[in-house]
ZADOKE-973285 format. One record per residue (C-alpha): residue number from 0; residue in one letter; x, y, z. Coordinates in nm, 4 decimals, always signed. Each point is the difference from the previous one (the first is absolute). Layout:
N
KOLLUM    i  aa         u         v         w
KOLLUM  NUM   A         X         Y         Z
...
***
This chain:
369
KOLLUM    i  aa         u         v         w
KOLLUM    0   X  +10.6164   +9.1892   +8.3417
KOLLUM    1   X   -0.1474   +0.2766   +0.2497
KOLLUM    2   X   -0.0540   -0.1789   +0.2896
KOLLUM    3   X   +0.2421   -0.2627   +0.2296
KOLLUM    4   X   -0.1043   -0.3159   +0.1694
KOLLUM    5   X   +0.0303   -0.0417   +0.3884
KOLLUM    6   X   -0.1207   -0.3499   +0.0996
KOLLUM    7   X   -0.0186   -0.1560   +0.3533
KOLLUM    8   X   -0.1421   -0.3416   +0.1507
KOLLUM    9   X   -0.1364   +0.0744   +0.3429
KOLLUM   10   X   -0.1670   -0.2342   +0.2846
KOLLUM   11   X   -0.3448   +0.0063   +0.0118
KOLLUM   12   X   -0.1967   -0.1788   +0.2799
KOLLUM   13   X   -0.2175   -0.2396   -0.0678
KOLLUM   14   X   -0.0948   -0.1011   +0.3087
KOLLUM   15   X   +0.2206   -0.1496   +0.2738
KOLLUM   16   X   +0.1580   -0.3133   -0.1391
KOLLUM   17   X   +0.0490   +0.1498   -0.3455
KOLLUM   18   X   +0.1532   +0.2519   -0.2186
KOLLUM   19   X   +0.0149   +0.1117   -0.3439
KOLLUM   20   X   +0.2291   +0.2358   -0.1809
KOLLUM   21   X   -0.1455   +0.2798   -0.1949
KOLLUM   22   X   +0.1909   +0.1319   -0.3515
KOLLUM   23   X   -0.0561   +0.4055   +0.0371
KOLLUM   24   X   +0.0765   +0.1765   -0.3036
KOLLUM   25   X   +0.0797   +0.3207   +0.0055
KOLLUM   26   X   +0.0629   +0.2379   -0.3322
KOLLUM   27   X   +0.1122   +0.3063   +0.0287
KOLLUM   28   X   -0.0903   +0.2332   -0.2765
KOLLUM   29   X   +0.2357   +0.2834   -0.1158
KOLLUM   30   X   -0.2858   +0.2958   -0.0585
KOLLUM   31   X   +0.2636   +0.2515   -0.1876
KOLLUM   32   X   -0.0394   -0.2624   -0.3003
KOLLUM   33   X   -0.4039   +0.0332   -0.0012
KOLLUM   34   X   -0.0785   +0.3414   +0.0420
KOLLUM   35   X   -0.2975   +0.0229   -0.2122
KOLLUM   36   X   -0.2396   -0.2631   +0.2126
KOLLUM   37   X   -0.0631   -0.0111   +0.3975
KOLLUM   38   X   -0.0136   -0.3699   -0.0885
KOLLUM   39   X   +0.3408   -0.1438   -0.1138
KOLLUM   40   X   -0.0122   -0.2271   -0.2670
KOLLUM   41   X   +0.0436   -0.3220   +0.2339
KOLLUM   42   X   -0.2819   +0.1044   +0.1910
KOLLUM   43   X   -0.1965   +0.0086   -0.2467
KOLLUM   44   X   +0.0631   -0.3011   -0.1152
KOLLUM   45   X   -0.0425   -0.1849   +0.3758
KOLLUM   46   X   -0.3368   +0.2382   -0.0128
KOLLUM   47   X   -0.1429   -0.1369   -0.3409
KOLLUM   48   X   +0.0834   -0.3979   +0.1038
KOLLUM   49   X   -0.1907   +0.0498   +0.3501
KOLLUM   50   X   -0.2717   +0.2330   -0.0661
KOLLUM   51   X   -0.0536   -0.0782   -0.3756
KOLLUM   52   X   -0.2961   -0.2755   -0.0078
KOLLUM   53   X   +0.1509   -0.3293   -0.1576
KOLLUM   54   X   -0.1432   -0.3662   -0.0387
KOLLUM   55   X   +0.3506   -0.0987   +0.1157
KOLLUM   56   X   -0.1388   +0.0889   +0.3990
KOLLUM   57   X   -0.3394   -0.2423   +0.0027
KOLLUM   58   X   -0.1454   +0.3176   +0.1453
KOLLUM   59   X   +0.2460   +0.0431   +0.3106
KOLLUM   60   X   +0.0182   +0.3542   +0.1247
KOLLUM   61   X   +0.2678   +0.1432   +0.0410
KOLLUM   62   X   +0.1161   +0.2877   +0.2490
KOLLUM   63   X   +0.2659   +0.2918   -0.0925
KOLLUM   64   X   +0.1251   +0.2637   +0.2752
KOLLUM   65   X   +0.1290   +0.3314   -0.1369
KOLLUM   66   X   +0.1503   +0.2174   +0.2540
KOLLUM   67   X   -0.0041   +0.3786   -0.0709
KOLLUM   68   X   +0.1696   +0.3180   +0.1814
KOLLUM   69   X   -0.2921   +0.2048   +0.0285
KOLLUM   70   X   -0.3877   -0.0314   +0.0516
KOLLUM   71   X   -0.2237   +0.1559   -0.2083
KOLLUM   72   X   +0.0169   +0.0761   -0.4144
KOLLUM   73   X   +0.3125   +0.2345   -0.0830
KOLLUM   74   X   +0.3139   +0.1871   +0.1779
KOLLUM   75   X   -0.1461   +0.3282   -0.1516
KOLLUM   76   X   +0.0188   +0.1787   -0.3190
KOLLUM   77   X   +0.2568   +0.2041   -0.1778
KOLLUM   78   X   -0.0394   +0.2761   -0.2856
KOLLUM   79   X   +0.2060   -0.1199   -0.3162
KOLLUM   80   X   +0.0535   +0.3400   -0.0757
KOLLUM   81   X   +0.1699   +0.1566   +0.2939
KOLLUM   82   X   +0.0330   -0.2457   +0.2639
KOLLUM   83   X   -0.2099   +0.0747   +0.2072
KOLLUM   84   X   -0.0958   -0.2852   +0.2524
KOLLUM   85   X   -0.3808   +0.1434   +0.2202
KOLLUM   86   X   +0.0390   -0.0015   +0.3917
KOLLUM   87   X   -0.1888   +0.0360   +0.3050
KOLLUM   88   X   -0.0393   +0.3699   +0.0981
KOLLUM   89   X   +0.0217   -0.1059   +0.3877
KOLLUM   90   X   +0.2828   -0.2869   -0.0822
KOLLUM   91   X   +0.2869   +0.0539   -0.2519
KOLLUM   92   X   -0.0691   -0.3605   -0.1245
KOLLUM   93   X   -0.1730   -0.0996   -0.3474
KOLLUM   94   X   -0.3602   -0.0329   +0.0068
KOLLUM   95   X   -0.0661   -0.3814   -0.0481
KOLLUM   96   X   -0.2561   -0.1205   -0.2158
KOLLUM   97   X   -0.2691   -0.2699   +0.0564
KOLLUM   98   X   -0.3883   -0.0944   -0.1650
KOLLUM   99   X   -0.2680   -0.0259   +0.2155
KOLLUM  100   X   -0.3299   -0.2405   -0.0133
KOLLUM  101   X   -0.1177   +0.2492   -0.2481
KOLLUM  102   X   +0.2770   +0.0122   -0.2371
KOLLUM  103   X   +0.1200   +0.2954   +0.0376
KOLLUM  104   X   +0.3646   +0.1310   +0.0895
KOLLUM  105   X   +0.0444   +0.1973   +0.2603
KOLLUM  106   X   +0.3450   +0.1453   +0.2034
KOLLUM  107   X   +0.0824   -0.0711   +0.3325
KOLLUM  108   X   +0.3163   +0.0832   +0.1892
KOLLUM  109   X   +0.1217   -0.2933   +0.1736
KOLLUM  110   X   +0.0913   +0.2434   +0.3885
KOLLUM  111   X   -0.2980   +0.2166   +0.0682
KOLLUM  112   X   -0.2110   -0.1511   -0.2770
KOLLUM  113   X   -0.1168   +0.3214   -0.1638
KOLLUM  114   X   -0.2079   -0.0967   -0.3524
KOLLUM  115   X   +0.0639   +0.1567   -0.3613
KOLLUM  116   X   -0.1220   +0.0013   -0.2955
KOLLUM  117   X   +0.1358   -0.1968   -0.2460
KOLLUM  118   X   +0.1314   +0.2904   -0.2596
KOLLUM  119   X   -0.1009   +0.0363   -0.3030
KOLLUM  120   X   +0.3086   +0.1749   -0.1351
KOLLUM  121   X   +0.3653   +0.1066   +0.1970
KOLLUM  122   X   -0.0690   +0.2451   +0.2225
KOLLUM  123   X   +0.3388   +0.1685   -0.0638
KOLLUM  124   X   +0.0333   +0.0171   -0.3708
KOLLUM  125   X   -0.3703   -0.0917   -0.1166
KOLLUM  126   X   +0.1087   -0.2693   -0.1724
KOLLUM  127   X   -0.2298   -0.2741   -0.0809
KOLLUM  128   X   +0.2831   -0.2388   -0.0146
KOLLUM  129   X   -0.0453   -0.1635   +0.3924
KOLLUM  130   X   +0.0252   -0.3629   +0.1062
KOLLUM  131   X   -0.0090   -0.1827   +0.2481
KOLLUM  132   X   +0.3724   -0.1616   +0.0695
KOLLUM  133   X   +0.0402   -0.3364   +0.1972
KOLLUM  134   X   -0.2449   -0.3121   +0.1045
KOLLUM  135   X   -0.1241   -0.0510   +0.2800
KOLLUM  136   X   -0.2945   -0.2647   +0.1557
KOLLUM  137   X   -0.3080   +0.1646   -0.1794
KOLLUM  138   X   +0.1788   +0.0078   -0.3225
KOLLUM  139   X   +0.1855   -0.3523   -0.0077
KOLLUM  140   X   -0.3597   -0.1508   +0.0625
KOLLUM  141   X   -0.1779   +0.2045   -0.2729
KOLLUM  142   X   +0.3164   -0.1226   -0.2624
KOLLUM  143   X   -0.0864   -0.4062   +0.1619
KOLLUM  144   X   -0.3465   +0.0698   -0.1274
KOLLUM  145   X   +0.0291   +0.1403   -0.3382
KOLLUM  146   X   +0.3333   -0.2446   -0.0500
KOLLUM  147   X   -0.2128   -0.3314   +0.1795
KOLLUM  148   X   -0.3406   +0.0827   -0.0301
KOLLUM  149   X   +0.0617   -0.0881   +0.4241
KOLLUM  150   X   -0.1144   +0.2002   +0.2871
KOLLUM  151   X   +0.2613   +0.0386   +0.2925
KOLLUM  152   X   -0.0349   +0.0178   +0.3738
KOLLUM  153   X   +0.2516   +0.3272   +0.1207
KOLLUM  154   X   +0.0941   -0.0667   +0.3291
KOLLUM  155   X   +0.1351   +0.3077   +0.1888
KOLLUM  156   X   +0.0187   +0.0647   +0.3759
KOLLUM  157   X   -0.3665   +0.1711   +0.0023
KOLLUM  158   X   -0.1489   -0.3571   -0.0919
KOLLUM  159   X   +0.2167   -0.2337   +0.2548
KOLLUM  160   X   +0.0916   +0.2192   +0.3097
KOLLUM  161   X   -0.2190   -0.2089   +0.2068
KOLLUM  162   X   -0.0826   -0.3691   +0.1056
KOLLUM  163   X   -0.3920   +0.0222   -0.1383
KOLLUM  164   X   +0.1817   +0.1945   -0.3106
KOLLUM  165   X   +0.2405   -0.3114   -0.1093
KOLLUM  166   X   -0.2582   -0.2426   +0.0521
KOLLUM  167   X   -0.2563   +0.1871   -0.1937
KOLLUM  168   X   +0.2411   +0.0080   -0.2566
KOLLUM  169   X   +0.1285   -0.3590   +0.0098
KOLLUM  170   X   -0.3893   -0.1223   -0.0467
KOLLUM  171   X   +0.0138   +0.2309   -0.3119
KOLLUM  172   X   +0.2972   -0.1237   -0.1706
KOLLUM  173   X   -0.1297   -0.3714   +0.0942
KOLLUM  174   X   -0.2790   +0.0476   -0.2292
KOLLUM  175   X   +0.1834   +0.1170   -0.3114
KOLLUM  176   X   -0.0744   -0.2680   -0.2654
KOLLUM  177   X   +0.2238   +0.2203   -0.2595
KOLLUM  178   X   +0.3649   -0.0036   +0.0135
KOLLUM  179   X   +0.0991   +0.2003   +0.3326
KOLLUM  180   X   +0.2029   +0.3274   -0.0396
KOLLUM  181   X   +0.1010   +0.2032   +0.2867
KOLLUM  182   X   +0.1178   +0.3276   +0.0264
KOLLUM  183   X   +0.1638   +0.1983   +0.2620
KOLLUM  184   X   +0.2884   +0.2131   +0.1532
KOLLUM  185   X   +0.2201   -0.1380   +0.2702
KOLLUM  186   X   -0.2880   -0.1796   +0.2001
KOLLUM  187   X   -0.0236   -0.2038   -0.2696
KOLLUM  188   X   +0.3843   -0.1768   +0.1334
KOLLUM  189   X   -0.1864   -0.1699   +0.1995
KOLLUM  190   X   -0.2093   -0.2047   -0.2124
KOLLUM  191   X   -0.3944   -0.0962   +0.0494
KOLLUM  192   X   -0.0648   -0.2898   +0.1973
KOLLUM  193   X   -0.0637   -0.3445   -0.1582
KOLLUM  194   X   +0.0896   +0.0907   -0.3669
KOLLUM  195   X   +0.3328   -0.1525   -0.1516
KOLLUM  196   X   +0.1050   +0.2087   -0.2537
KOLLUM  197   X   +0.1243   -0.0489   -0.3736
KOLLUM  198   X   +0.1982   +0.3767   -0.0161
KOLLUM  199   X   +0.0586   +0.2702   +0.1480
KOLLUM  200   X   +0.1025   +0.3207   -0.1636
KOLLUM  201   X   +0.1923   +0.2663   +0.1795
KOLLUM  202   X   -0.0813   +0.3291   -0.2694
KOLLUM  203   X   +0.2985   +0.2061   +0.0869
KOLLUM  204   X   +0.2249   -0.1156   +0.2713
KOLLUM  205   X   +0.2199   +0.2513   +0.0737
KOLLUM  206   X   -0.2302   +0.3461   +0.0193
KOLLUM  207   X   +0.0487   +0.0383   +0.3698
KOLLUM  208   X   +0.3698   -0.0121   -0.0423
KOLLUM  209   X   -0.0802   +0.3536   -0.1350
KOLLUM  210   X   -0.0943   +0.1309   +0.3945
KOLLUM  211   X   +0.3254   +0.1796   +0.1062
KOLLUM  212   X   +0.0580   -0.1904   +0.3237
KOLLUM  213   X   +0.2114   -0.2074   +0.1224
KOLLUM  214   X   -0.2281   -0.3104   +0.1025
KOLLUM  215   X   -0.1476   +0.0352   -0.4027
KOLLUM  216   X   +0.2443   -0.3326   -0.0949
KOLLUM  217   X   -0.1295   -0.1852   +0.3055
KOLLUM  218   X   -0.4071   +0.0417   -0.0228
KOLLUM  219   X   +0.0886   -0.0831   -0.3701
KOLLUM  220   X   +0.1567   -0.3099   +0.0443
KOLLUM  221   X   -0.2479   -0.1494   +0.2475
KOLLUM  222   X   -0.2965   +0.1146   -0.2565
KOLLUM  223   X   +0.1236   -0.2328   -0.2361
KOLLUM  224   X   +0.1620   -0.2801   +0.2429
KOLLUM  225   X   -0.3324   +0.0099   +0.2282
KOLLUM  226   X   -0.2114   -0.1223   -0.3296
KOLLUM  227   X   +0.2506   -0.1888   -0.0859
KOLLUM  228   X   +0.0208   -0.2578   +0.3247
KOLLUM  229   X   -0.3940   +0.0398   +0.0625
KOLLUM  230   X   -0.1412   -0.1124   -0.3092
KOLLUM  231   X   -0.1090   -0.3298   -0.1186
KOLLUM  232   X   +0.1458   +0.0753   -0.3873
KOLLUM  233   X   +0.1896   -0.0981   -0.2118
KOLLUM  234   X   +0.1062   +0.2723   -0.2337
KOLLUM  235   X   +0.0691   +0.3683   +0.0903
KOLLUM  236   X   +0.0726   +0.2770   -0.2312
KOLLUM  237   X   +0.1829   +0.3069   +0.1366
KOLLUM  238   X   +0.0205   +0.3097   -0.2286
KOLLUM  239   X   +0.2602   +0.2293   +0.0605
KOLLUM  240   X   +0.1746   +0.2976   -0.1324
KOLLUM  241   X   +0.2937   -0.0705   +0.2229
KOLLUM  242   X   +0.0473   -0.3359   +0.0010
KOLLUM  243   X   +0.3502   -0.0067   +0.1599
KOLLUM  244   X   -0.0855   +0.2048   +0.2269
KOLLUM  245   X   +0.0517   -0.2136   +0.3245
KOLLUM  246   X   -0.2905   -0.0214   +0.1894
KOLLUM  247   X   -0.1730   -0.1501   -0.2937
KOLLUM  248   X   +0.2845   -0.2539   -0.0827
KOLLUM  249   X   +0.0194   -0.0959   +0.3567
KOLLUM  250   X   -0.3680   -0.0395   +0.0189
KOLLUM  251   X   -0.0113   -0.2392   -0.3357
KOLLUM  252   X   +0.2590   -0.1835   +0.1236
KOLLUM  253   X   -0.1858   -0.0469   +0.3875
KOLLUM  254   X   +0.3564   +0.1264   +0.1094
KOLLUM  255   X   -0.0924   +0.2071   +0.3591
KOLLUM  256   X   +0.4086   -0.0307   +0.0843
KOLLUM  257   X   +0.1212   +0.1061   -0.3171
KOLLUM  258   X   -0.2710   +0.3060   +0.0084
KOLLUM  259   X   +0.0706   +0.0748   +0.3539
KOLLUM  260   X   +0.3875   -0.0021   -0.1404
KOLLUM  261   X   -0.0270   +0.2641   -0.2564
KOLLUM  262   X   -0.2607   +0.1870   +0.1908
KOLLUM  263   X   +0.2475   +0.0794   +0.3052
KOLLUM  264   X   +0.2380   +0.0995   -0.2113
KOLLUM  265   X   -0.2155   +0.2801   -0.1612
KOLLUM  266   X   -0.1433   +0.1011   +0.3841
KOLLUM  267   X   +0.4085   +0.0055   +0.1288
KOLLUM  268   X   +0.1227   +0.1946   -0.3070
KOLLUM  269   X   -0.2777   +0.2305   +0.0542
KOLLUM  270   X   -0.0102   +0.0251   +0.4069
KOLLUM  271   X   -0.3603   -0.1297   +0.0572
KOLLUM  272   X   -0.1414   -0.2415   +0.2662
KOLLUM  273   X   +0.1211   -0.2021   +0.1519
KOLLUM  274   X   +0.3759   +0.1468   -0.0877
KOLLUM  275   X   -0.1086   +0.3218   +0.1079
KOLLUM  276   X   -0.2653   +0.1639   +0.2294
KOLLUM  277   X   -0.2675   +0.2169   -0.2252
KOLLUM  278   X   -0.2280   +0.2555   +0.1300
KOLLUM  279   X   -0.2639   +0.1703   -0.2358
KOLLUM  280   X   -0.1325   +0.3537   +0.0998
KOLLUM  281   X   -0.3154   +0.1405   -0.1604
KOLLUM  282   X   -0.1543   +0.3453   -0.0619
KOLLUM  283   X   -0.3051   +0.0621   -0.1688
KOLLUM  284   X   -0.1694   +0.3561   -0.0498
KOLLUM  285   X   -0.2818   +0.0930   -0.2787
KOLLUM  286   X   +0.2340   +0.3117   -0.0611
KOLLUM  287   X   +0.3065   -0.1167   -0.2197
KOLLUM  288   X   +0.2482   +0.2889   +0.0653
KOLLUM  289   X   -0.0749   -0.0224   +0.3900
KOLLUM  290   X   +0.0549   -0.4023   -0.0221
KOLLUM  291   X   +0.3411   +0.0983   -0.1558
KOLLUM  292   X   +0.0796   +0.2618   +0.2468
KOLLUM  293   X   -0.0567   -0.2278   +0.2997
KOLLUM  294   X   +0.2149   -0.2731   -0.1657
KOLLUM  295   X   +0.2766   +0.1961   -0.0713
KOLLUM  296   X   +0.0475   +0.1621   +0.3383
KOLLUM  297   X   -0.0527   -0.3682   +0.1807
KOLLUM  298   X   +0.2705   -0.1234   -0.2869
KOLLUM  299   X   +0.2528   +0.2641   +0.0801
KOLLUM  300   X   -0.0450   -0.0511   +0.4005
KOLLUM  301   X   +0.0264   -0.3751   -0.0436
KOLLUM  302   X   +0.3650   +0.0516   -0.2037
KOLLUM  303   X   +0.1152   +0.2704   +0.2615
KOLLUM  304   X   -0.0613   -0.2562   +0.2830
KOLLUM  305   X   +0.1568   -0.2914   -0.2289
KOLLUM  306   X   +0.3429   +0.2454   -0.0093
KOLLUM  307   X   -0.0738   +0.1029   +0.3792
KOLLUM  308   X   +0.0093   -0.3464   +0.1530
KOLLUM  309   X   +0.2707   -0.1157   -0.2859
KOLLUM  310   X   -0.1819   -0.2674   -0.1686
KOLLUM  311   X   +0.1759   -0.0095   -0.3636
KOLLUM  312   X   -0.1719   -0.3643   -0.0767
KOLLUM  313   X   -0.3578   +0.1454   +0.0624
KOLLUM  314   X   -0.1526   +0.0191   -0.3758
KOLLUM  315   X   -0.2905   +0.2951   +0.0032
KOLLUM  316   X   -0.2095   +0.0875   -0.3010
KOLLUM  317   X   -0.3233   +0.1362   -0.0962
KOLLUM  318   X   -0.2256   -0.1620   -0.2719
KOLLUM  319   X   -0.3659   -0.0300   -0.1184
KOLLUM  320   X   -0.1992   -0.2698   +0.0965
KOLLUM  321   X   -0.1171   -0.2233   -0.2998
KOLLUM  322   X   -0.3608   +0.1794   -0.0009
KOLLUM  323   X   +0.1057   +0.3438   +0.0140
KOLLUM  324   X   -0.3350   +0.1419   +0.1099
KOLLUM  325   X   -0.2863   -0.2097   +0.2200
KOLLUM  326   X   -0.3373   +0.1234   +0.0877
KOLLUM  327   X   +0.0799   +0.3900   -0.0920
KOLLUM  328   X   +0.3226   +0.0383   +0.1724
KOLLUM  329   X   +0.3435   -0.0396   -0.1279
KOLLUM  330   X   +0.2529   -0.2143   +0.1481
KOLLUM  331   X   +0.3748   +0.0064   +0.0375
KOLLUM  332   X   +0.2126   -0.2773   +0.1909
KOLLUM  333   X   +0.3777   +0.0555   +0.1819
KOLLUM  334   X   +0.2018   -0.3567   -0.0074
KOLLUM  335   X   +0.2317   -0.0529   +0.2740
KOLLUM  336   X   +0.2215   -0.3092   -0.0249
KOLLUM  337   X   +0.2753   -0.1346   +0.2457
KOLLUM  338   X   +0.1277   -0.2768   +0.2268
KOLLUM  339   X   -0.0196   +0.2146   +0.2627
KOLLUM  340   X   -0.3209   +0.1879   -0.0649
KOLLUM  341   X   -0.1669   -0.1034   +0.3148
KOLLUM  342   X   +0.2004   +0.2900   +0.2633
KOLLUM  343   X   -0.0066   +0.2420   -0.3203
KOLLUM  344   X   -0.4109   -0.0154   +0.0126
KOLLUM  345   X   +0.0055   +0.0358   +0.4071
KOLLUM  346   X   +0.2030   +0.3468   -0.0527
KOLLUM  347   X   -0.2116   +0.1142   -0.2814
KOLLUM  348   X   -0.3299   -0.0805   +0.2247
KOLLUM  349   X   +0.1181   +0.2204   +0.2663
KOLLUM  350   X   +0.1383   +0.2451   -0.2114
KOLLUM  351   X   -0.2349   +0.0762   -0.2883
KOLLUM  352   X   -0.3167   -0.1083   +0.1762
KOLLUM  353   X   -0.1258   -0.1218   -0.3429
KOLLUM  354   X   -0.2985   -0.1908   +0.0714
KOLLUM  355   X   -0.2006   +0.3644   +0.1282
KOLLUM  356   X   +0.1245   +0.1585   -0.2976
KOLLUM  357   X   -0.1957   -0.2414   -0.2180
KOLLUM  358   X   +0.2329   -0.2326   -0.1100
KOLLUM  359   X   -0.0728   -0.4133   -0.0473
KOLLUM  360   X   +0.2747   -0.1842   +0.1459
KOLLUM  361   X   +0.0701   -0.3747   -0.0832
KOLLUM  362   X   +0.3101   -0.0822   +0.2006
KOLLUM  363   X   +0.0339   -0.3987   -0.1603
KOLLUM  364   X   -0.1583   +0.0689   -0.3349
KOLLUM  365   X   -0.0724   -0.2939   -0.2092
KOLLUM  366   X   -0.0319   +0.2098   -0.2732
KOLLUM  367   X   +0.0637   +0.3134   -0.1312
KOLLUM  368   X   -0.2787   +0.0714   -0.2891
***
């Protein structure tokens, strides 16, 4: 069996004299075992008994939430051949894929939104053996179609970042006569208004455990424990290619201690907040070699001050951000962690005057991507 069962009764409200428990099931799918399909087998099956049309429903409708990573169709494409994954000229990200009204494919870099063409071969090796890798919004709706013969309403933060937005929206989905399918990235944790819900699908559950930062494990678990506490369902499938990894095993199990638990002990271990003070400083130039220049000097006056003023516990580095190069200019971070970090930074402001030499200083970073 590929997946586990987490199952919980929990209090609903019915109204002020009453209450009801409701059975949550929660199955946790093991993705290394289904590598072949975005859907794992079990959702499939859950897909076919809700969306298939059977004389066993006397016509109910019935309404499936599948929550994606990403908006739009696909993560990008990469040349078979060589490797070769297409990026943003500007942004050293992958060009993202998505069909317009028209049909058509176009690129689009997710920063400074610069368009592409979608390529016709690899632009490295000429190879005409490119596709696209991944599934995003665009492309889990065209796959509900051709699987369902069912149109789906994508909900993303373009369509329900205001008041007139949601209701607009909420009228829409009120009118659906066909079985209701919805769509979205995390907006869609908090679910539509007025609908209880026979599903919800989370497509890959653990892809922003790949950010390298330190909060990753925490915005991960309350992804998943958000949808899980706010919808009106019954069944949840979570697919994972790290199922015990333990944001996602605290999260199935609606365990916030036992996450919080494991989750210090990674941010002690490590020195991060709130075990240590972190400060991130930034530098950004469109000339690489100049960006690396003006790092390394700040770098070496930071660890002659560190020896200066005897700090042996102060932990300096330098490191790339995770999106190396933004808007035409590269990027490079320093990482300064320490108890005592606080009196360090008042020294190096007087000292190195780095804010008029261009550098971004975050003195209680919440982040370091």
């Amino acid at each position: 069996m590929n997946y586990e069962l987490f199952t919980h009764s929990t209090s609903s409200w019915l109204d002020t004299r009453h209450s009801s428990l409701t059975k949550k099931n929660i199955f946790l799918v093991n993705m290394t075992k289904e590598l072949e399909h975005h859907f794992s087998e079990l959702a499939q099956k859950w897909l076919d008994k809700y969306l298939l049309k059977s004389s066993d429903w006397n016509h109910q409708t019935s309404s499936v939430a599948i929550i994606v990573n990403k908006k739009w169709y696909s993560n990008g494409l990469i040349c078979h051949k060589c490797g070769h994954v297409p990026q943003c000229k500007k942004c050293s990200v992958s060009i993202s894929y998505h069909k317009i009204a028209s049909g058509e494919t176009i690129g689009l870099c997710h920063i400074c939104k610069s368009q592409y063409n979608l390529p016709a071969s690899c632009p490295e090796c000429h190879s005409h053996d490119i596709k696209e890798f991944g599934i995003w919004t665009q492309k889990v709706a065209e796959y509900i179609q051709k699987e369902y013969n069912l149109p789906s309403m994508i909900i993303e933060s373009e369509t329900a970042n205001s008041q007139k937005k949601i209701e607009n929206l909420s009228s829409i989905i009120s009118h659906l006569s066909s079985a209701k399918v919805f769509i979205g990235t995390s907006i869609l944790t908090t679910p539509p208004k007025g609908i209880k819900f026979d599903l919800v699908i989370f497509l890959n559950a653990d892809l922003g455990l790949n950010i390298p930062d330190y909060t990753a494990a925490e915005k991960n678990f309350y992804f998943l424990y958000d949808a899980f506490t706010k919808y009106d369902c019954q069944n949840f499938i979570v697919q994972s290619f790290n199922p015990d990894q333990y944001s996602i095993r605290s999260a199935c199990k609606l365990d916030k201690s036992w996450f919080y638990a494991q989750d210090n002990v990674f941010r002690e271990e490590n020195h991060y907040p709130p075990f240590s003070d972190l400060c991130v400083i930034l530098y950004k130039n469109e000339i690489e070699e100049r960006m690396f220049t003006k790092v390394d000097t700040l770098y070496k006056e930071l660890l002659y001050l560190k020896d200066k003023y005897d700090m042996p516990g102060l932990e300096i580095y330098s490191t790339p951000p995770l999106i190396y190069k933004m808007f035409g200019k590269y990027r490079y971070n320093i990482i300064l962690k320490w108890k005592d970090l606080r009196n360090f930074m008042d020294i190096t402001y007087t000292k190195l005057k780095m804010a008029s030499k261009g550098f971004k200083i975050d003195r209680e970073a919440e982040s370091i991507v």
